[in-house]
C-alpha positions in Angstrom: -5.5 6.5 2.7 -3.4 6.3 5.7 -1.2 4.3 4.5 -0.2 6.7 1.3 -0.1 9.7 4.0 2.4 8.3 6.4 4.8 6.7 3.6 4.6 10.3 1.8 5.7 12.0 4.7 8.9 9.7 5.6 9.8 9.8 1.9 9.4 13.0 2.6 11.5 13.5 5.4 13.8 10.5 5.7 16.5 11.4 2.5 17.0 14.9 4.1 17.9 13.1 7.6 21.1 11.5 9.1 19.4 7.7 9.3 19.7 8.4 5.5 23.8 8.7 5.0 24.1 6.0 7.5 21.4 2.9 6.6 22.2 -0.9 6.3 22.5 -1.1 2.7 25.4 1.6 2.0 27.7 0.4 4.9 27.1 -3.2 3.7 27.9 -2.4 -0.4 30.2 0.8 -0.4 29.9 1.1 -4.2 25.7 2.8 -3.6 27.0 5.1 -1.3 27.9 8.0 -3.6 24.2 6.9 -5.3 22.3 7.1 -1.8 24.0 10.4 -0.9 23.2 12.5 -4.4 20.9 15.1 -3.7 19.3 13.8 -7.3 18.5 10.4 -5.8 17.0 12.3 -2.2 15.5 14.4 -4.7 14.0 11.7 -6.6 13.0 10.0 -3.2 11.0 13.2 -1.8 9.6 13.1 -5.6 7.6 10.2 -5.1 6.8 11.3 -0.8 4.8 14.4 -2.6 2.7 11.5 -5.0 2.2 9.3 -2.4 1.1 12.6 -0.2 -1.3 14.0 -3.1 -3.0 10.8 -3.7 -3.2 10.6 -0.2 -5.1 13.8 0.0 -7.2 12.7 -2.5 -8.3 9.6 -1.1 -8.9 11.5 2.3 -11.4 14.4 0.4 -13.0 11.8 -1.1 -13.8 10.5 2.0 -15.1 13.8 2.9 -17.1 14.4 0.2 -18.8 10.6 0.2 -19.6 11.5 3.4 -21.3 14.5 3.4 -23.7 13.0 0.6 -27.2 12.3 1.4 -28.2 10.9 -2.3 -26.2 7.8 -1.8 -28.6 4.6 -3.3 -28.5 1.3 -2.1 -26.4 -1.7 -4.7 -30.5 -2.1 -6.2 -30.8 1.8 -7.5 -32.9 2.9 -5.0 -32.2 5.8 -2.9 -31.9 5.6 0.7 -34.9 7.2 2.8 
């Protein structure tokens, strides 16, 4: 659950930023720099920040909601007292 928030919000963030136009892999192959720097490809980056951020959310209200459950049973069937 954590793990799909915080990678969600730095696809999220990271394209739109300078550590984007300047990372290890455009200065080392010159040729993906033009790819890395279209506003498709940051687009297409943030794209999958918002699916890692909804099924982040998801797992967080289902968290929530298994919580606030008192009807939970046991492995067995039986409900809890």
């Amino acid at each position: 659950m954590a793990f799909f928030l915080e990678v969600g919000l730095l696809l999220l963030v990271l394209p739109w930023s300078s550590f984007w136009e300047h990372n290890y892999f455009a200065e080392a192959w010159p040729p993906l720099q033009p790819l890395l720097t279209s506003n498709f490809t940051r687009g297409a980056v943030t794209g999958l920040g918002l699916v890692n951020l909804g099924a982040g959310f998801v797992d967080l209200a289902r968290v929530f909601t298994a919580r606030g459950r008192s009807d939970v049973s046991v492995p067995d069937g039986t409900p809890r007292a």
